[in-house]
N, C-alpha and C positions, 0 to 999 in steps of 0.2 A: 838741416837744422843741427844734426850731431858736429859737421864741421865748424859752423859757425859758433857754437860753445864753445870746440877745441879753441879755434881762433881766437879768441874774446880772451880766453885763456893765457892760452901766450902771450896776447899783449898786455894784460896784467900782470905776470910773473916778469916782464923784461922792465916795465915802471915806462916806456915811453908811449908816450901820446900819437904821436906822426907816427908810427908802428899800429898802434893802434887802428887808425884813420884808414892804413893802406889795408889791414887786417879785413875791416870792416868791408869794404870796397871789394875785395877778393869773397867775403863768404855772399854777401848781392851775389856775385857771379855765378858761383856755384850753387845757389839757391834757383837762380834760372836756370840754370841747365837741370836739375833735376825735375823740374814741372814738365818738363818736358813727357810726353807720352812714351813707353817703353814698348817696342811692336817687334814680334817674333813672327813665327811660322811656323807651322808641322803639319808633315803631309797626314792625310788620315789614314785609317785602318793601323795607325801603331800602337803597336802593343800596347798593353798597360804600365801604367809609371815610366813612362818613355821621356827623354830628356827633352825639355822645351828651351830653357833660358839658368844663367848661372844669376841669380837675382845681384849675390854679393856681388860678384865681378863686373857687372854694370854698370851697378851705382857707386861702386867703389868705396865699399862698406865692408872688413871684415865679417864672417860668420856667426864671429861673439857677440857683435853689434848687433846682427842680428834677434841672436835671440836676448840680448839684455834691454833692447828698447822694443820687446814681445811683438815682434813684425809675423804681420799673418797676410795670406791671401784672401780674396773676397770676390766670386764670380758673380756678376749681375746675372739677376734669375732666382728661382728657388734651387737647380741645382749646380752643385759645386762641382766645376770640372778639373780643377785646379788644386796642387797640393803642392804648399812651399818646407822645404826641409828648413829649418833654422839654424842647425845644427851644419850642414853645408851650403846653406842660402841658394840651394838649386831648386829650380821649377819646376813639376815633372806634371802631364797626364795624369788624371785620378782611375779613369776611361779608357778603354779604345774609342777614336773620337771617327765617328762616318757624318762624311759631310753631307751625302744624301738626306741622312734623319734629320740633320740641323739646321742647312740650312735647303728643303728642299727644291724651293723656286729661287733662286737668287745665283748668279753667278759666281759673286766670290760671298766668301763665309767668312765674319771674323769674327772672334768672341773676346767680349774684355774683361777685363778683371781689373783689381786695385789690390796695391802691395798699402796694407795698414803698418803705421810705427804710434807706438807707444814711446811717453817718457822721451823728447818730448812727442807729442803729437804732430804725426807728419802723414800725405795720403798723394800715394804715385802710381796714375793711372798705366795701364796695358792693354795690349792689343794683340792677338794671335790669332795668324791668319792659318785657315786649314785648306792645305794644298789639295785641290783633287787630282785622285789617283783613279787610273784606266782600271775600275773595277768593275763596270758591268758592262754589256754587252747591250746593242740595238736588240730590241724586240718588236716582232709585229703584234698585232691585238688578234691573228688568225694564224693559223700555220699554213691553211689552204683557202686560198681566194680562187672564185667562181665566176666565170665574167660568161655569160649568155652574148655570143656578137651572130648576127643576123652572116649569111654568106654574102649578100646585097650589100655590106656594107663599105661605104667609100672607102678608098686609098686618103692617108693620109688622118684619119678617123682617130683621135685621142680616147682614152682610157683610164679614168684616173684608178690609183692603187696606193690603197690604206697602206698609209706610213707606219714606218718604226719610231718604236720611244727608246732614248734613251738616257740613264739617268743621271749618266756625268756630263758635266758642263765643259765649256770651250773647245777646246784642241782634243781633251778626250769624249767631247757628245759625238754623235751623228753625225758624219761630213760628206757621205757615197752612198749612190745605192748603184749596182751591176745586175745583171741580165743577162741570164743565159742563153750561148750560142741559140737561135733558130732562124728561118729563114723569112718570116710573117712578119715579127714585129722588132723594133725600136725602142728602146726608153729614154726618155729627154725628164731632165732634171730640171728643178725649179724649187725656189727659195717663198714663203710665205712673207705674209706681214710681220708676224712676228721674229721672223729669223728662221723658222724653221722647213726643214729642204721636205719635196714630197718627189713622185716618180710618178708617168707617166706613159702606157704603154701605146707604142704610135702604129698604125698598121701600115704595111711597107708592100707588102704583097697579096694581092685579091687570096681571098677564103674561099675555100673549096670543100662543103660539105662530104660532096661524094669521092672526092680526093683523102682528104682526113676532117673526121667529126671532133675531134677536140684536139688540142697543143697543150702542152705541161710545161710549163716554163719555172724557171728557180729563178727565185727575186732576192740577191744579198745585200744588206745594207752593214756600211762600214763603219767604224769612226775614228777618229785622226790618234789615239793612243798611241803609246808603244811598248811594249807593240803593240799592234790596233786588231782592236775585238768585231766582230761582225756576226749576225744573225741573219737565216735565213727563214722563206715562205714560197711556199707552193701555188703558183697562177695557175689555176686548171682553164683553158680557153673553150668552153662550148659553141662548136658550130653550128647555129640554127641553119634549118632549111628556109628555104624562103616561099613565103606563104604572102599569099596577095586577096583571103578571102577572108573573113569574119566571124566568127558562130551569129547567130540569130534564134533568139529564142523565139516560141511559136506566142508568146504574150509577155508584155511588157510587166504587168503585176497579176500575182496567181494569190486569190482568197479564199479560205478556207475557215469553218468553222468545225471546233472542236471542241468536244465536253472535257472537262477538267478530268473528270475520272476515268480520261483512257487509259491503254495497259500501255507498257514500254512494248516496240517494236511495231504499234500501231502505224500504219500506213499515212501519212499527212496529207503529201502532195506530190506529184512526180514534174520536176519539171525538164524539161527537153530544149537544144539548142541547136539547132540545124549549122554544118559547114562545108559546102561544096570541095571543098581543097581536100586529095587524095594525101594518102599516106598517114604519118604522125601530122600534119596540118591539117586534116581532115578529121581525126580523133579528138574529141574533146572529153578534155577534164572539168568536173566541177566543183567549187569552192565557196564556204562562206567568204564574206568582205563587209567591211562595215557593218560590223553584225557583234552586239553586246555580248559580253563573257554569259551573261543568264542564257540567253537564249542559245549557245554554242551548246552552254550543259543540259536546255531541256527537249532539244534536236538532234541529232545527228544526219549528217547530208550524205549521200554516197556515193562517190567520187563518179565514179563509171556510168552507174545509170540515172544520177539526178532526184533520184528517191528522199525525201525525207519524211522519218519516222521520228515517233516520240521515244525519247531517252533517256526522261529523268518525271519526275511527278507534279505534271500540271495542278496553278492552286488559283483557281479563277481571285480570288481575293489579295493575292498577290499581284496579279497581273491580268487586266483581261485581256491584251492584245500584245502581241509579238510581231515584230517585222523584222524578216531579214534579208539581208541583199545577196542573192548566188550570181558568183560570176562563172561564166563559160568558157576556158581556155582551150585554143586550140593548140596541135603538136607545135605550129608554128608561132606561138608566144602570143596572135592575136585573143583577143578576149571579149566577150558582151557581158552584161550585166542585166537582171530582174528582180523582182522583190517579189515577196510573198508575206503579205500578211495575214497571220492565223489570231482569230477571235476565240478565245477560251468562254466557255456557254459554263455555267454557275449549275452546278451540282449540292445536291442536300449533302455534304460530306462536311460538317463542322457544326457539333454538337455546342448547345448557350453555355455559354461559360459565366458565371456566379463569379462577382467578385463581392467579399465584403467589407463594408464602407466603416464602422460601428458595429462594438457589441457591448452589451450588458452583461460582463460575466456572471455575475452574481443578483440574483431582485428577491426582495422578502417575500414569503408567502401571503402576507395580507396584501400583496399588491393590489390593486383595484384594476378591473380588465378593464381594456383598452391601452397599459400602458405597454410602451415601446422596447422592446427586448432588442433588436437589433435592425440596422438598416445596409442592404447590400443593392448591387446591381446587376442585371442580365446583359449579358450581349452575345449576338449570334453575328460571323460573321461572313454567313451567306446572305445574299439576297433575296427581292422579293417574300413570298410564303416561307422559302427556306429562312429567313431572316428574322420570321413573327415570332415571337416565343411566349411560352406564356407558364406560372409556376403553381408548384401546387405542395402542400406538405403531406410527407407520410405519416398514416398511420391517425389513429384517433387521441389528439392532444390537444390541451387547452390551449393551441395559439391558430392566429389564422395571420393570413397575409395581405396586407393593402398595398394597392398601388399608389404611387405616387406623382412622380412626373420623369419623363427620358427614360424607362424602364427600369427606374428603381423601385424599390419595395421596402416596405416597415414590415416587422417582425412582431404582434402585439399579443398581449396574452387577451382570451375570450374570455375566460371564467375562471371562478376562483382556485387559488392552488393552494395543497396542502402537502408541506415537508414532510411528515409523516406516513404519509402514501408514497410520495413520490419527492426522493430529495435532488435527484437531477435528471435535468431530458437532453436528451441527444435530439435534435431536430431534426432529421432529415430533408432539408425542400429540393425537388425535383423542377428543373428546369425544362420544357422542352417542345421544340418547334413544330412549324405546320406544314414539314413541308410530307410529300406522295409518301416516303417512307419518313419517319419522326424521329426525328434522333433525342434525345437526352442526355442529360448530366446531371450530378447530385453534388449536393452541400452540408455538409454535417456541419450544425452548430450545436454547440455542447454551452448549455445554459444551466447554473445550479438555482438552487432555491436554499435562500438564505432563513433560517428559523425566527421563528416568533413564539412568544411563552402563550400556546394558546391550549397546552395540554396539561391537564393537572395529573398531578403522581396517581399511582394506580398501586394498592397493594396486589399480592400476587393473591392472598387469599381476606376474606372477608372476616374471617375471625379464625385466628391463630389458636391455637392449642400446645399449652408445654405443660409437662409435669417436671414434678423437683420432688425426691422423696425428704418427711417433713426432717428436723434436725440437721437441716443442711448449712454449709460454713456460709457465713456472711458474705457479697460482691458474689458470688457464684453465677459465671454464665448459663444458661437454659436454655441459649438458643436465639435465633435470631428473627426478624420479621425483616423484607423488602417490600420497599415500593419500584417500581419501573417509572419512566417520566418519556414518555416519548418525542419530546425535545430535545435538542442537541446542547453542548455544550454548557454553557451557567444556569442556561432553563433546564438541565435535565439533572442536575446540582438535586439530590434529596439530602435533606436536614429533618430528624426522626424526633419527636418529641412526646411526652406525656400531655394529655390533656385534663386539664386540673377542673375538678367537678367540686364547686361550690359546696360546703356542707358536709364533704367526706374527708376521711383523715387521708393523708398522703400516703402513698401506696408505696406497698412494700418491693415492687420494682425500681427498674430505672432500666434506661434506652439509650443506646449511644447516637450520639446526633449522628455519625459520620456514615458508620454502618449498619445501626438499627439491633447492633448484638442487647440483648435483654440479659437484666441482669438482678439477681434475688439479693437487695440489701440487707436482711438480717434474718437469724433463723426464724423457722416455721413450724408450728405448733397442728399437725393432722387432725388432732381434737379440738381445737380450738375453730383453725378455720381450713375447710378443707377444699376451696376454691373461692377465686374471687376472680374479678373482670377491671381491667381499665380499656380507655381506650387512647389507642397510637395517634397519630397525626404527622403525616409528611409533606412537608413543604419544600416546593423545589427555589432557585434562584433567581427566578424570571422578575421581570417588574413591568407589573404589581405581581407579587408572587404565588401560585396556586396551590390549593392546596386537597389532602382525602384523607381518612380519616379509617379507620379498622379496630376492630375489636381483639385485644390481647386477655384470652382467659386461661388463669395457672391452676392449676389443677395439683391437691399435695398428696401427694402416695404419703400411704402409710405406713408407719415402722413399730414394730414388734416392743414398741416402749413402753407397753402398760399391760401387766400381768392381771388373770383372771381376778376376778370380786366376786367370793361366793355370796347370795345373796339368802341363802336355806342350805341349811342352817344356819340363823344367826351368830355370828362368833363368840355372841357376851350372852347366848344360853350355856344351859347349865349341861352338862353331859349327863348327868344321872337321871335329869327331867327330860327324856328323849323319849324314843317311841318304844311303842308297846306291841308285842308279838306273840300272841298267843300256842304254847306250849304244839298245839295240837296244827300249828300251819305246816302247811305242806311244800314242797318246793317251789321258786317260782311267786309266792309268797312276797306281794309287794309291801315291802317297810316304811321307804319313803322317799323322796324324790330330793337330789341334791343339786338347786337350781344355783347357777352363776353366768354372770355376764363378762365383757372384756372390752373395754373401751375402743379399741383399735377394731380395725377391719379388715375385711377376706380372710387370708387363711390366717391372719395374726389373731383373726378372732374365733375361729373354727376350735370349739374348748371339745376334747377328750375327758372321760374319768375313768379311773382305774384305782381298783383297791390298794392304798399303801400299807395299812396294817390295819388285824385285827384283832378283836381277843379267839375269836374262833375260827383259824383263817377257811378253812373249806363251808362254813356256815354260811358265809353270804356273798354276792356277788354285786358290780354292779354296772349297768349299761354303759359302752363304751361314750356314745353319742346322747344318751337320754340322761344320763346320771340316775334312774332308778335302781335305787338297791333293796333288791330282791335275795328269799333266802334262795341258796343253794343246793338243799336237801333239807329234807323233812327235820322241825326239831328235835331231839332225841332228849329222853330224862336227865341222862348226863351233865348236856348243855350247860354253863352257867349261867345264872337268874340275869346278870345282867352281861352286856356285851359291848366294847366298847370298838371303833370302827374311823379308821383316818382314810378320808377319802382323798389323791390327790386328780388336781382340775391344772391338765395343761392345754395351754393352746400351739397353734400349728405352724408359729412365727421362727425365723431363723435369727438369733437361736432363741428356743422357746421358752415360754417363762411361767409358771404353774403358781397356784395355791391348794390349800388343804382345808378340808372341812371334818370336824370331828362330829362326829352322832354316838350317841348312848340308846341302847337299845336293853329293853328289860322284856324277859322270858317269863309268861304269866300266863297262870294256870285259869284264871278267871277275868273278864274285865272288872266286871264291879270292884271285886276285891282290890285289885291295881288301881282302879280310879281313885279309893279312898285312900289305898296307904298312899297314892301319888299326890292330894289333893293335903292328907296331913301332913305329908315332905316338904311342899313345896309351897310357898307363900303366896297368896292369891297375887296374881300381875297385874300389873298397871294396867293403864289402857292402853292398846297401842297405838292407837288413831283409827283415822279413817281406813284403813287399810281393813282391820279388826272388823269393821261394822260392816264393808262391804262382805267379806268373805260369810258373815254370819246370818245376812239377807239370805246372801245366794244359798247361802246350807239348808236353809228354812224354806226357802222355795222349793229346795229337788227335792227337801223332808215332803212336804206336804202334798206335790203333786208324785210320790213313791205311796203315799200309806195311801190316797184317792184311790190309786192305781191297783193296789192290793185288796182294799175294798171292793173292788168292781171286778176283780177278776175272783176274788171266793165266791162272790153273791151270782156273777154268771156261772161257777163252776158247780154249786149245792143244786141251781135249778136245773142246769144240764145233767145230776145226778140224779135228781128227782124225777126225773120226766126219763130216764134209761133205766133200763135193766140190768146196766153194764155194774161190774165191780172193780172197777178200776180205782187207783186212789189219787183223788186230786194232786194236781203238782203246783208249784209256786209259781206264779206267773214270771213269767221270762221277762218284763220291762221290769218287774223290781227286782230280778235278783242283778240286770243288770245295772240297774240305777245306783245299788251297791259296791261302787267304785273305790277305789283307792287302798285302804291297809285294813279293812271290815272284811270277814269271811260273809257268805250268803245266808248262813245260818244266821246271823246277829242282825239286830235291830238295834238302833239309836234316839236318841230325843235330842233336843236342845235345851236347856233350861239356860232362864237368863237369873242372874243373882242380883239382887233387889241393890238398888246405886249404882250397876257396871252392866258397860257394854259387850263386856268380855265372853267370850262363848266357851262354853262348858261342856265336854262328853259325857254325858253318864250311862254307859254300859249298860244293857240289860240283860237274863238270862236268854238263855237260847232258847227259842222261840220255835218251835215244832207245830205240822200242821196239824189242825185238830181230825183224829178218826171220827166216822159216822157210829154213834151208837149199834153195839152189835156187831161189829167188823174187827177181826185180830188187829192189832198190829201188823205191818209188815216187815221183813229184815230187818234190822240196825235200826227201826224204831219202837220206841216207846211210848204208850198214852201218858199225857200229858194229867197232871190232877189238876191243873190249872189253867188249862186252854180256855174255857170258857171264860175265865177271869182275865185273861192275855185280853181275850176279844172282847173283851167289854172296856178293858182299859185302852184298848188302843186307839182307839179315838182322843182319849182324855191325852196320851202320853204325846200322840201326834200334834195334839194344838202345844 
């Protein structure tokens, strides 16, 4: 192509036509001679990048050309043997190239390839043939071959002998084989079918056992190289004895039965072959033959004495019967042949084996019995009774098991199940046969139990108890209440709520839905309300959802927030209108009673008194716990008339918090006389209610049964003096002097007088009141006759109503 441009060339730079014409004619020519096929040669094992062909000098192409019309090599195949320089336009091996690999079965090898041109397009085929080279040597497939020849055997007797391979072809394969000097035998050569030579050993001179028992002959085989390579093998020549008799065994088939579970080295069978011929022809050897790879491994035969024993683990369900063939050689190569068939007898050695078909991972507990949890199957694979099998579940569980058909079984639950007892069973069923001893097997299935909302919440307790002391901040936790739900998952979901009761106001708690924390929404007043009850309600997530229900009662401690209230002394009395003590009392001397209360409770309300000030401070005292204040020593003249007295009242709250009561107290030498100048002081009082009327009942009651009382104990005391001889002098009867309670000495007596329009009670004092002597009788100690006893006692009836 690159010519034919040049051409075409020239004849247009020269302008003539008939140049032209011949131009064209000449590159035709040269165009055929290049389609022409390009065919080299290289012997193999050459090195790598070893010279094959000068591309450019060929075709008669510069180098440049080359690579300017981008000329490449292309080996048919995937691999590339071939590499063209462009740059030299030489063809070299990419490889060392072995004709063995290449072309192994084929006489000649030739590999082609194609030179590509680019620019224009052009494609010139090749051929390279690879010369074989004497690289390997004949091999035999043995290094020592064995030939058994009888001594009886004819002159003349052939002997064929495994040929050599080798793997160069023609001139350098296989072309001789030679045979070492001996004086016995010949080797004659001979060509196959296919071309290939073999060797034959020919016998030339009668065998003489007892002359020489074997010949060792070297067998070289050559081949036509050069030089020429050659391998050798070793002909070992065995010379039998000659033997004209036969073993004979004493029976033609030996049967035997055996249990499957014998031991190894168990005794089988022995069998025996009789051979009259002395010597090694007369010794026999024994051998399996025709006899299965199984049966080689669960026998062993022994050679000498014909014994066989068990050698591997009989499985009657593998196999019930074995037969094998023993043959009987004698020294002399003859041989007999027997069988022995052993029957393997079915032993209980293979426990049922469970297979499961179906299962139910998971089934609700309201399932209804009789439904189907899982379906499996038994099989045993012994025989007979060993074969029956039969199954049973462990253990005391809601399932039982039915038969079905072909020794499968259902799996069904009996009775009702509850996830809250029991949220999964492990099933254990036991398989197991009928046979003398019972073998068994076990099947664990693992079945859960899926929930149902069939449990409503459960608080822990039936009524909760919380204190909150009262003044406490608004949202304030207290504390909390749980329910438990012994359902799993959404059914065991508690949601905590108030239950709202028709016709009461809304309660001063609240409840968290999530965790049930209680919580005090606004402060708490102890006096106001000092416990109260709602009641919780916990509902879980189930559907339809269940629910329970508990009682939350708060309870409000109390706080020290309310200081005593004296309730006596009034606050809005007058101090100067206070109590009266006559001049002549003695210690111990009750004044009057300082009563208060205190809203709050326990020790907040536990009220103390104690004297804060006085006008006479050693003059009076007063009870720490009772509030009575009594004098403390006898009055004395000194004393002054009046006396004024701050009581304080605390109580026992932290921290504590007190009030004061003030009392006026007047030192009086006389009642009467005090009643009047107290009665002209002081402005007659309102009424004070009910309070007023009951206290002046009761006065007039203990008045009236005190004077009864003193009545009847003079009038018993005059006759019990009159009817004695004794001089003793009546005493006051002891129920009135005690009925004289309060801030009156025992000496004094009282009236009540009511004032005409009021309810109001009135003291009026009387003189001291001494008891009358009997006419004729002194005086005793520190008394005086009275000038008006008589008068006393006649009036004291009148004073008493």
């Amino acid at each position: 192509g690159w010519l034919f441009w040049r051409l075409m060339a020239c004849g247009r730079r020269s302008g003539d036509s008939k140049r032209q014409v011949i131009l064209f004619i000449l590159c035709v020519c040269v165009c055929q001679s290049g389609a022409e096929t390009l065919r080299y040669s290289l012997a193999e094992e050459m090195e790598k990048d070893s010279f094959v062909a000068n591309i450019a000098k060929d075709l008669g192409i510069s180098p440049s050309q080359l690579a300017a019309r981008k000329a490449r090599v292309v080996s048919e195949g995937n691999e590339q043997l071939f590499r063209l320089n462009q740059n030299t336009g030489v063809l070299t091996a990419k490889e060392s190239l072995d004709r063995e690999e290449i072309c192994p079965q084929s006489d000649t090898c030739t590999l082609f390839f194609k030179i590509f041109f680019e620019n224009p397009l052009q494609l010139i085929r090749g051929e390279v043939e690879v010369r074989d080279v004497n690289d390997n040597s004949p091999v035999f497939p043995e290094k020592e071959m064995v030939l058994e020849i009888p001594e009886t055997t004819s002159l003349g007797s052939r002997f064929p002998l495994e040929s050599a391979r080798d793997k160069d072809m023609g001139s350098n394969g296989l072309q001789n084989y030679s045979l070492g000097s001996n004086s016995h035998f010949s080797l004659a050569l001979g060509t196959g079918k296919g071309g290939a030579k073999y060797a034959e050993l020919v016998l030339e001179r009668q065998l003489d056992r007892e002359e020489q028992r074997q010949l060792n002959l070297l067998l070289t085989a050559t081949d036509g190289g050069s030089p020429p390579r050659s391998g050798t093998a070793q002909v070992r020549i065995v010379v039998l004895d000659a033997n004209d008799n036969i073993p004979v065994f004493g029976r033609e088939v030996y049967e035997v039965r055996l249990a499957e579970n014998s031991p190894p080295k168990q005794l089988v069978v022995r069998v025996a072959a009789a051979d009259p011929d002395e010597g090694s022809n007369g010794k026999v050897r024994y051998a399996f033959t025709q006899t299965s790879e199984r049966s080689r491994q669960l026998f062993e035969l022994n050679s000498a004495t014909g014994e066989i024993r068990v050698a591997g683990n009989l499985d009657f369900e593998e196999a019930e019967n074995h037969e094998m063939v023993v043959r009987a050689t004698d020294g002399g190569g003859l041989s007999a042949h027997c069988k022995v068939q052993v029957e393997v007898l079915d032993v209980n050695d293979n426990a049922p084996e469970v297979a499961l078909t179906s299962l139910t991972a998971s089934i609700p507990e309201d399932a209804p019995p009789r439904t189907v949890v899982a379906l499996f199957s038994v099989r045993d694979r012994d025989s007979g009774e060993n074969g029956r099998t039969e199954c049973a579940i462990d253990g005391d569980l809601p399932f039982s098991l039915t038969p079905t058909f072909d020794n499968y079984y259902e799996l069904r639950t009996n009775a009702a199940l509850d996830r809250e007892r029991t949220a999964e069973y492990n099933i254990t069923i036991t398989a197991m046969d009928w046979g003398t001893t019972r073998l068994s097997s076990r099947e664990s299935i693992f079945v859960q139990i899926s929930d149902v909302n069939d449990n409503p919440p459960e608080f822990t307790q039936e009524i909760y108890t919380m204190s909150i002391t009262e003044n406490n901040s608004a949202m304030l936790r207290i504390g909390s209440v749980n329910a438990t739900d012994a359902d799993a998952g959404k059914n065991a979901r508690v949601n905590y709520a108030l239950v709202r009761q028709e016709g009461k106001e809304q309660p001063d708690v609240s409840v968290n839905s999530e965790n049930g924390d209680v919580y005090i929404l606004r402060p708490l007043d102890y006096e106001e309300v000092r416990a109260f009850e709602v009641v919780v309600r916990a509902t879980d997530g189930g559907s339809p959802p269940l629910s329970a229900q508990a009682v939350l009662r708060v309870v409000v401690r109390d706080e020290n927030d309310n200081a005593p209230v004296v309730l006596h002394p009034p606050l809005d009395s007058s101090a100067a209108a206070g109590e009266l003590v006559p001049r002549w009392a003695r210690a111990g001397y009750l004044v009057a009673k300082v009563v208060a209360v205190d809203a709050d409770a326990g020790q907040n309300a536990w009220l103390s008194y104690e004297l804060a000030k006085a006008t006479e401070p050693g003059l009076f005292r007063v009870g720490l716990h009772s509030g009575e204040v009594r004098t403390a020593r006898a009055v004395a003249e000194r004393d002054a008339p009046r006396q004024r007295l701050v009581v304080l009242v605390r109580d026992r709250g932290q921290p504590p918090r007190s009030a004061t009561a003030t009392l006026g107290i007047a030192l009086v030498d006389g009642f009467s006389d005090a009643h009047l100048r107290v009665s002209e002081e002081a402005p007659a009082a309102e009424p004070d209610g009910p309070l007023t009327l009951y206290l002046i009942v009761c006065l007039a009651c203990v008045s009236a049964l005190f004077l009864a009382t003193a009545v009847a104990a003079v009038v018993v005391k005059v006759r019990r003096a009159r009817r004695s001889e004794a001089e003793t002098l009546p005493t006051f009867p002891k129920a009135a002097t005690e009925s004289n309670a309060g801030s009156l000495p025992r000496s004094y007596v009282y009236d009540v007088c009511f004032a005409a329009g009021t309810v109001n009670s009135e003291f009026r004092f009387l003189r001291p009141l001494f008891p009358c002597l009997p006419a004729g009788l002194p005086p005793g100690p520190g008394e005086q006759r009275s000038s008006v006893c008589s008068q006393d006692a006649a009036n004291l009836g009148e004073e008493g109503d």
